[in-house]
DSSP file (Angstrom, degrees, kcal/mol; ACC not computed):
  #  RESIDUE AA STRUCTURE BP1 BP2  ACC     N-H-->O    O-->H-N    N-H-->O    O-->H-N    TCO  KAPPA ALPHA  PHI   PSI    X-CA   Y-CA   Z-CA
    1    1 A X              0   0    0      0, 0.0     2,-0.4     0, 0.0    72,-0.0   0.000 360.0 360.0 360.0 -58.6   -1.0    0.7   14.8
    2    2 A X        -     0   0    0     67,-0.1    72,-0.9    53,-0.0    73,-0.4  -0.709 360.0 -56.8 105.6-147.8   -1.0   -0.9   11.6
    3    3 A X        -     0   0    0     -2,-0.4     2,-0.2    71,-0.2    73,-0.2  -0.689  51.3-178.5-143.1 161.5   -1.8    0.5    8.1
    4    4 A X  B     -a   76   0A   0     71,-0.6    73,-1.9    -2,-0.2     2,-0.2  -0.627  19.5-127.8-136.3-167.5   -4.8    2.1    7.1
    5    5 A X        -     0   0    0     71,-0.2    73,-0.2    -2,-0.2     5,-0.1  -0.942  20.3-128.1-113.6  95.0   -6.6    3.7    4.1
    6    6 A X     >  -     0   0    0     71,-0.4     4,-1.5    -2,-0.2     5,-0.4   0.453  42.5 -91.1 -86.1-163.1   -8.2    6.9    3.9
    7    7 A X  H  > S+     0   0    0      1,-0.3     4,-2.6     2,-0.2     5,-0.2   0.920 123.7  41.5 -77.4 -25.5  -12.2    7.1    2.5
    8    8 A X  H  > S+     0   0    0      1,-0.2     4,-2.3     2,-0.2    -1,-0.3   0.910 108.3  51.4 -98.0 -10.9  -10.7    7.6   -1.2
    9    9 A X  H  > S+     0   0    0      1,-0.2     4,-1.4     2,-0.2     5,-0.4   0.830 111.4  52.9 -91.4 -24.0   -8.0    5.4   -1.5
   10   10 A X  H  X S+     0   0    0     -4,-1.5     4,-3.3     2,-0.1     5,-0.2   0.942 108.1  48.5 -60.8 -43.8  -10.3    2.8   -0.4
   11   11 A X  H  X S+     0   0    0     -4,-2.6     4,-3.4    -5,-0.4    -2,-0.2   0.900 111.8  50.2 -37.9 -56.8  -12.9    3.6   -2.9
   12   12 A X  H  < S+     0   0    0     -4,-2.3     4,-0.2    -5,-0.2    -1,-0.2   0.663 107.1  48.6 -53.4 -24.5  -10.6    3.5   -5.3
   13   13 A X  H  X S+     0   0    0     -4,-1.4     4,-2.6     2,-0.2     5,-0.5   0.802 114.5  53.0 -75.6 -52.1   -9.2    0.1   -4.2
   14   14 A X  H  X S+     0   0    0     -4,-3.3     4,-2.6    -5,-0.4     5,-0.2   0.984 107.6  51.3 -41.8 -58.3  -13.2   -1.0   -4.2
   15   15 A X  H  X S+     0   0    0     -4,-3.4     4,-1.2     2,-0.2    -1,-0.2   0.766 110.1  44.0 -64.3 -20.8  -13.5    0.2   -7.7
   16   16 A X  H  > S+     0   0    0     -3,-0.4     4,-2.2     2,-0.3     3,-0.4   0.963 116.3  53.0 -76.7 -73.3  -10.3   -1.8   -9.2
   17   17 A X  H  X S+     0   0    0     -4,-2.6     4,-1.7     1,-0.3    -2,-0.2   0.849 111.6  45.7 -29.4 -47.4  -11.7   -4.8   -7.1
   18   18 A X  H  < S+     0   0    0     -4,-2.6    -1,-0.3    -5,-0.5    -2,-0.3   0.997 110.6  48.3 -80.5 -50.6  -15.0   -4.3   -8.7
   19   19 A X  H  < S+     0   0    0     -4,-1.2    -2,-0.2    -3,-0.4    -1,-0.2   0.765 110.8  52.6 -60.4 -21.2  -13.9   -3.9  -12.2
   20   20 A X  H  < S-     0   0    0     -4,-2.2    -1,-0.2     2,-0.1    -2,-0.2   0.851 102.3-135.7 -83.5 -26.1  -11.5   -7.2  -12.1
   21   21 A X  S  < S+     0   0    0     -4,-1.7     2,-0.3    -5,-0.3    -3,-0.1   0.404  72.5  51.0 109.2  -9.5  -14.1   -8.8  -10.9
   22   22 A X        +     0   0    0      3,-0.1     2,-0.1    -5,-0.0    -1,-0.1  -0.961  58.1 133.0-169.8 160.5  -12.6  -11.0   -7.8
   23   23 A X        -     0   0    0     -2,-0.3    23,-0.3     1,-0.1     3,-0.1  -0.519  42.0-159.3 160.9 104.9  -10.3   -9.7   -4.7
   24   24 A X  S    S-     0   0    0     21,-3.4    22,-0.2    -2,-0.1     2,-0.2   0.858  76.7 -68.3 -87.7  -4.7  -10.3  -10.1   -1.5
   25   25 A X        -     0   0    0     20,-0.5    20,-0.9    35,-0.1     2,-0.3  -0.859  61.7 -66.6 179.9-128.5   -8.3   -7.0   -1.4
   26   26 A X  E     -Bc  44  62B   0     35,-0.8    37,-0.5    18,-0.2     2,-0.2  -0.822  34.3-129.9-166.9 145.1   -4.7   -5.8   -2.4
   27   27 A X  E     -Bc  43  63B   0     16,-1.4    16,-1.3    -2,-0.3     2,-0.7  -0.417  20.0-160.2 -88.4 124.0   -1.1   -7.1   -0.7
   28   28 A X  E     +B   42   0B   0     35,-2.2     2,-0.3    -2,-0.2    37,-0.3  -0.997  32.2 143.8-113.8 125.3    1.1   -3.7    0.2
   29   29 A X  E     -B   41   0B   0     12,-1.7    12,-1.8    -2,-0.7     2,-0.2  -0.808  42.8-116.0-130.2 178.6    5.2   -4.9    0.6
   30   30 A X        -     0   0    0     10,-0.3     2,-0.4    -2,-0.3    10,-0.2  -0.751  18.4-163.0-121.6 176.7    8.1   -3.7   -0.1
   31   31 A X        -     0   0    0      8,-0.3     8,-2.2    -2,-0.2     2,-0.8  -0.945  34.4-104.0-131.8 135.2   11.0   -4.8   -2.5
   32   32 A X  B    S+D   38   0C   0     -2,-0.4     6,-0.3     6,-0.2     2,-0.2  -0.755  71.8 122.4 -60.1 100.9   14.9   -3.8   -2.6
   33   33 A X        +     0   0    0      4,-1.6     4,-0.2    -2,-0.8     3,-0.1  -0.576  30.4  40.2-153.9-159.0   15.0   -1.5   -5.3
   34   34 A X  S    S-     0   0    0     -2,-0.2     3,-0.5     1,-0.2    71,-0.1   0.557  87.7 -75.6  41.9-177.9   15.8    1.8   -6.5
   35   35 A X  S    S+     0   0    0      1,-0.2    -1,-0.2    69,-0.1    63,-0.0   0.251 125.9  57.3-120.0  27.5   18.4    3.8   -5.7
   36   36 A X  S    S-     0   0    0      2,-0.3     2,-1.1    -3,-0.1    69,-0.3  -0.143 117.0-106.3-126.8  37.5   17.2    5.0   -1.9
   37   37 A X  S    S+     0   0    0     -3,-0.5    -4,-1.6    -4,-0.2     2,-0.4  -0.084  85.7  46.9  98.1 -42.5   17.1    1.1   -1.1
   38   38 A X  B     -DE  32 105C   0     67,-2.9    67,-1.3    -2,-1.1     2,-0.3  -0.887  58.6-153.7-139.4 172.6   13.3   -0.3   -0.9
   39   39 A X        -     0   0    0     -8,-2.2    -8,-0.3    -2,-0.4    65,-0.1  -0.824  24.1-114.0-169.0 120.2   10.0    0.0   -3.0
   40   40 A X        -     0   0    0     -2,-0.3     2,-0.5   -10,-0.2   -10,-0.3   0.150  28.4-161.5 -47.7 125.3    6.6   -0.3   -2.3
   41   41 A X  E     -B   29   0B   0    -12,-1.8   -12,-1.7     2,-0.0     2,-0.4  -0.858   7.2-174.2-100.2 134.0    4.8   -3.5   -4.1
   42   42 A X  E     +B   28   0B   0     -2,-0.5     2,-0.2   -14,-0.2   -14,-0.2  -0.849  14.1 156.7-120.0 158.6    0.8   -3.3   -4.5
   43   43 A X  E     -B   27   0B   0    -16,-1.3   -16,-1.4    -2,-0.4     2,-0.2  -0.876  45.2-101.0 175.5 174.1   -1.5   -6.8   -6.1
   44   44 A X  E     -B   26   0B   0     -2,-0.2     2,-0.6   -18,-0.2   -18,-0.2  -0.397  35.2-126.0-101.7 171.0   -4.5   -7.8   -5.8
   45   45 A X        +     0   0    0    -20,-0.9   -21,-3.4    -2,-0.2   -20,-0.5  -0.945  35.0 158.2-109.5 107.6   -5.4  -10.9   -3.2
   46   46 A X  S    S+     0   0    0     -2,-0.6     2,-0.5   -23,-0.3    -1,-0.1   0.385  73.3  26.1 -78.3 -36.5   -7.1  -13.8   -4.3
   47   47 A X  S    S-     0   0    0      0, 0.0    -1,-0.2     0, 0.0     2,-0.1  -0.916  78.0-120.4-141.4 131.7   -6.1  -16.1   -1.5
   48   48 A X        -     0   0    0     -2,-0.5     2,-0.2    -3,-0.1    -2,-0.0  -0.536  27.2-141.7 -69.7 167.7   -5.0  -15.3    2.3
   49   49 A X        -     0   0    0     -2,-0.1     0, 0.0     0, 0.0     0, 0.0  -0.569  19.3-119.1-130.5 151.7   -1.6  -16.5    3.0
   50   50 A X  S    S+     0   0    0     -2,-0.2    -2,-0.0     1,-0.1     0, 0.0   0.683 112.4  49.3 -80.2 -26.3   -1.1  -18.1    6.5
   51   51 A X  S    S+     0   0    0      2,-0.0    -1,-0.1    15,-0.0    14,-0.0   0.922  86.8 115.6 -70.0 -47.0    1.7  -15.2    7.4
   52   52 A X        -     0   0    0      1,-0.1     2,-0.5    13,-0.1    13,-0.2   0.201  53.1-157.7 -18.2 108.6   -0.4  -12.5    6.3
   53   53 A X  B     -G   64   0D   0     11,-1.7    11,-4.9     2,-0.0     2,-0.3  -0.873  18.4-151.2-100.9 143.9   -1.8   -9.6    8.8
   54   54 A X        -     0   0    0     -2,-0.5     2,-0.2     9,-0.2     9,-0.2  -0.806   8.8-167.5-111.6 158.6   -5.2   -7.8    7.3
   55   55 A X        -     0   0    0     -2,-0.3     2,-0.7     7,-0.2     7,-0.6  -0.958  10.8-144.6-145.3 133.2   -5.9   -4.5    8.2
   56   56 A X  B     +H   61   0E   0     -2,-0.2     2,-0.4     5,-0.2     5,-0.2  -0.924  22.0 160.1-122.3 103.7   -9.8   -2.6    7.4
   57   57 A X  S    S-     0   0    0      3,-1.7     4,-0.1    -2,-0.7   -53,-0.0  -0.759  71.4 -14.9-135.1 119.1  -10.8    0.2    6.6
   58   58 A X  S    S-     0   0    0     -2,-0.4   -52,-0.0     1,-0.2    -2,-0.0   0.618 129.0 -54.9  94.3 -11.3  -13.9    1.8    5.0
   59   59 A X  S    S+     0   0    0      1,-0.5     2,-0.3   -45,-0.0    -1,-0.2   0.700 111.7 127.7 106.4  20.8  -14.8   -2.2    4.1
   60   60 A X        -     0   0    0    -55,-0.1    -3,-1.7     2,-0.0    -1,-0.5  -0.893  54.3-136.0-109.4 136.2  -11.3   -2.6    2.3
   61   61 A X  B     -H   56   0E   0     -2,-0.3   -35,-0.8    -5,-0.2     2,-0.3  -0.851  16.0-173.7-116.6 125.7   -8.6   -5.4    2.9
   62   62 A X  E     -c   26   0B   0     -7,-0.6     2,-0.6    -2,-0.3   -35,-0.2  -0.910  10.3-163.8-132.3  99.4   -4.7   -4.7    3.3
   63   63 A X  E     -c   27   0B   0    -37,-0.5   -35,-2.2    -2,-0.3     2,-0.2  -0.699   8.5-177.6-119.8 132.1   -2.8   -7.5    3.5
   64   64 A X  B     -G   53   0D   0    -11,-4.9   -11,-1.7    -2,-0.6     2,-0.2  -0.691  21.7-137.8-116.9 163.6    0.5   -7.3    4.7
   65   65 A X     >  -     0   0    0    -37,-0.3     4,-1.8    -2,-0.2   -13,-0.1  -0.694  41.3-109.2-114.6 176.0    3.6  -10.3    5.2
   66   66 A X  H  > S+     0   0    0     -2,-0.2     4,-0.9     1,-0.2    -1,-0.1   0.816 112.0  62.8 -89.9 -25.7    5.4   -9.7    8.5
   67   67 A X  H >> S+     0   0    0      2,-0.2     3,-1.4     1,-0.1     4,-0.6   0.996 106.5  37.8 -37.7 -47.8    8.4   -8.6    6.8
   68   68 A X  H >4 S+     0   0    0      1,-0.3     3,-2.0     2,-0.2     4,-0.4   0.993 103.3  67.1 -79.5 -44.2    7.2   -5.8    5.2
   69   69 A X  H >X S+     0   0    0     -4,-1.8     4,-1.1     1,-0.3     3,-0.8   0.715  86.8  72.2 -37.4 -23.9    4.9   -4.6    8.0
   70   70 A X  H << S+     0   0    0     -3,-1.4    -1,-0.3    -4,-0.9    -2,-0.2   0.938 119.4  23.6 -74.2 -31.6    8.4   -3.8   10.3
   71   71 A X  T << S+     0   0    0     -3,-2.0    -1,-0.3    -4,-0.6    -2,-0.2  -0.034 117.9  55.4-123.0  47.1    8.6   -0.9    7.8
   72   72 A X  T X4 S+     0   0    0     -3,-0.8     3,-1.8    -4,-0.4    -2,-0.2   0.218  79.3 131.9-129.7 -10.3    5.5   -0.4    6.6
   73   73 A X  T 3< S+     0   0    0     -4,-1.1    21,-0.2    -5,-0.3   -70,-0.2  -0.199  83.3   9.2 -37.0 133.4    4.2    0.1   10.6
   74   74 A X  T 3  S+     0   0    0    -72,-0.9    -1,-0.3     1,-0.2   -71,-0.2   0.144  90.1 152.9  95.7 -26.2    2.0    3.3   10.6
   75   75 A X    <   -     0   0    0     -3,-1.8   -71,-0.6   -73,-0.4     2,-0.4  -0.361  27.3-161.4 -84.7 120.4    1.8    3.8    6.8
   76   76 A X  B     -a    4   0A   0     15,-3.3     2,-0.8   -73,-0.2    15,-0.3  -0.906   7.6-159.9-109.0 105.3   -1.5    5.7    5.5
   77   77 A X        -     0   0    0    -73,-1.9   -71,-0.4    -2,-0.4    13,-0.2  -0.781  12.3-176.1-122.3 137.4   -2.1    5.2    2.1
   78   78 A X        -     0   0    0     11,-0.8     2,-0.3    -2,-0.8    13,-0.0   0.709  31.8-120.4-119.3 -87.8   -4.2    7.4    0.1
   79   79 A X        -     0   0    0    -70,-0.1     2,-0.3     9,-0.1     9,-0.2  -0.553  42.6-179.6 174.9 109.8   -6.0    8.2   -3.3
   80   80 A X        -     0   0    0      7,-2.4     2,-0.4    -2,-0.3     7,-0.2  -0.735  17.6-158.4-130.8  95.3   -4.7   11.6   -4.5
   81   81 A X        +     0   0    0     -2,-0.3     5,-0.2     5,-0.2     2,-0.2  -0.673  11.5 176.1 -94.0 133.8   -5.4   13.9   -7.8
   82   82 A X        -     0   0    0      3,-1.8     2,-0.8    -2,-0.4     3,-0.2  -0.692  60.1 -63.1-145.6  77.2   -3.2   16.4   -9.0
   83   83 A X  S    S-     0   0    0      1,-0.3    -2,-0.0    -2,-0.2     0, 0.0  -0.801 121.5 -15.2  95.6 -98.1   -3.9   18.1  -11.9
   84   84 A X  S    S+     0   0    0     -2,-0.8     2,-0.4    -3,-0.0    -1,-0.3   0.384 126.8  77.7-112.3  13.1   -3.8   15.4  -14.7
   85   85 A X        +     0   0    0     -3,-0.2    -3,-1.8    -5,-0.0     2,-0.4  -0.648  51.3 163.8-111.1 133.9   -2.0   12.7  -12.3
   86   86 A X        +     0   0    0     -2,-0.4     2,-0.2    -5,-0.2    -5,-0.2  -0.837  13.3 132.4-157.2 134.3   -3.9   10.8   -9.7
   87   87 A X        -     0   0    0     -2,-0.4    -7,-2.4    -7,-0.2     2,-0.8  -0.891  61.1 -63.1-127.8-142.4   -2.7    7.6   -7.9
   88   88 A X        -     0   0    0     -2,-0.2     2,-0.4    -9,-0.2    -9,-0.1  -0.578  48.9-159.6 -92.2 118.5   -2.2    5.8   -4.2
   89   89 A X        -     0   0    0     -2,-0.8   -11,-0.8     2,-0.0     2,-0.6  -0.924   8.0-144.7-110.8 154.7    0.4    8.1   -2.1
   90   90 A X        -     0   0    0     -2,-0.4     2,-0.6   -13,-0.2   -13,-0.2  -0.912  10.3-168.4-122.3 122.2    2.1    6.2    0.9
   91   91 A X        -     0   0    0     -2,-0.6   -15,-3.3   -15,-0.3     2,-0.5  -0.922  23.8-175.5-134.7  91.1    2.6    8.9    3.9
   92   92 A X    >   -     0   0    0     -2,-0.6     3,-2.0   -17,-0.3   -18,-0.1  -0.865  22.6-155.9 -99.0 105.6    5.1    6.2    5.9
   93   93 A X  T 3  S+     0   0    0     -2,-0.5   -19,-0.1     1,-0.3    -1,-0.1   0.295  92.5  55.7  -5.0 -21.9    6.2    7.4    9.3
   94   94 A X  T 3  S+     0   0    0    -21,-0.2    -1,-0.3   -23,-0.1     2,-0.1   0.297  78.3 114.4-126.8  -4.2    9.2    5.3    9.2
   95   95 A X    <   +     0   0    0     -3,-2.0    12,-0.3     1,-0.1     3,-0.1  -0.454  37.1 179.3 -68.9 164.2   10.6    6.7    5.9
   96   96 A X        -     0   0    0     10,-1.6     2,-0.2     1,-0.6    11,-0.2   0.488  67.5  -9.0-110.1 -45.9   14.1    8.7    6.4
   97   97 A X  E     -F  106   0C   0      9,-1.9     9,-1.2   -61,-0.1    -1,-0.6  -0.852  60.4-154.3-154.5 162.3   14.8    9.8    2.6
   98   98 A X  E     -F  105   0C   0      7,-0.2     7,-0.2    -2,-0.2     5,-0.1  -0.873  30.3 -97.7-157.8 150.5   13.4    9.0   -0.7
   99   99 A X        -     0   0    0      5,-1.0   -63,-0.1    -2,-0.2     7,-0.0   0.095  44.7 -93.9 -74.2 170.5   15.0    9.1   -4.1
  100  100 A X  S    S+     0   0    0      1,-0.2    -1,-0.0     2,-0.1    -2,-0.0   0.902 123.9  46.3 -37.9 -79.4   14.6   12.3   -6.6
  101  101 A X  S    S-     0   0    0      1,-0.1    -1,-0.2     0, 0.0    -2,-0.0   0.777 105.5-122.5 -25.9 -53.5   11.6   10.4   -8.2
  102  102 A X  S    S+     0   0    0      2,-0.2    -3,-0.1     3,-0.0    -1,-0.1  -0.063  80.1 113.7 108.7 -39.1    9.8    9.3   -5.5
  103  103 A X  S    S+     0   0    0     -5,-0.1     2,-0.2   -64,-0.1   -63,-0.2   0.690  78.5  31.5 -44.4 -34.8    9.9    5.5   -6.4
  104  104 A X        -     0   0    0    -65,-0.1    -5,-1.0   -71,-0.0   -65,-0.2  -0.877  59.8-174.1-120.8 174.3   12.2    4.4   -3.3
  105  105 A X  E     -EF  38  98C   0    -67,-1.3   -67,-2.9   -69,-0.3     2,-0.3  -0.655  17.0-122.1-141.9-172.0   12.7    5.3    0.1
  106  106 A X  E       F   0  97C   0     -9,-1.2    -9,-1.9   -69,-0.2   -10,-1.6  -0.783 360.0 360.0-139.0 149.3   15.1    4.4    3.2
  107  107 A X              0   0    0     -2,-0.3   -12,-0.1   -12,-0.3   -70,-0.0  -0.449 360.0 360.0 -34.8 360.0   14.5    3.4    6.1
C-alpha cells in the first residue's frame, strides 16, 4: 500500500524542490511529540539512506525509514487551501485521535 501524493501536493512538493534548487524529494516520519503522542516530520532528500523505502507519485519521491512507515502505512498526503491558509494535510488511516490543534495524533 504504501504512501502516496495526490496531483497538488506533488506539485507543490515539485515547486519547493525547484526553488531550493536540489532534492531528490522530501523524507515523511514521525517524532514523539505533542500531547496525542507522535508528529509528522517533513525534509528535503539530498541523499538515499540504505533503510529508506521510496514511494512515486505524479514524478515525486517520498522517502520513508521503516519505522515510521508501520504508522505512516496508507497515509495520503495532500496540498490543501483554505481561505488564507494552505499547506500539506496527512489523511492517515491508522490515526485513532489527534490533539485540539491538529499537530499530533495516536496511534
Amino acid at each position: 500500500m504504501g504512501v502516496s501524493l495526490t496531483e497538488s501536493a506533488a506539485q507543490h512538493v515539485a515547486g519547493q524542490l525547484t526553488s531550493r534548487g536540489k532534492g531528490l524529494g522530501i523524507r515523511l516520519g514521525v517524532t514523539t511529540s505533542g500531547c496525542s503522542g507522535m508528529a509528522y516530520v517533513l525534509e528535503f532528500v539530498d541523499e538515499l539512506q540504505n533503510e529508506d523505502r521510496v514511494f512515486e507519485d505524479f514524478g515525486v519521491k517520498v522517502f520513508i525509514d521503516p519505522k515510521s512507515l508501520v504508522y505512516l502505512e496508507g497515509t495520503e498526503l495532500d496540498f490543501v487551501k483554505e481561505g488564507l491558509n494552505e499547506g500539506l494535510q496527512f489523511r492517515n488511516p491508522n490515526v485513532s485521535a489527534e490533539c485540539g490543534c491538529g499537530e499530533s495524533f495516536t496511534v
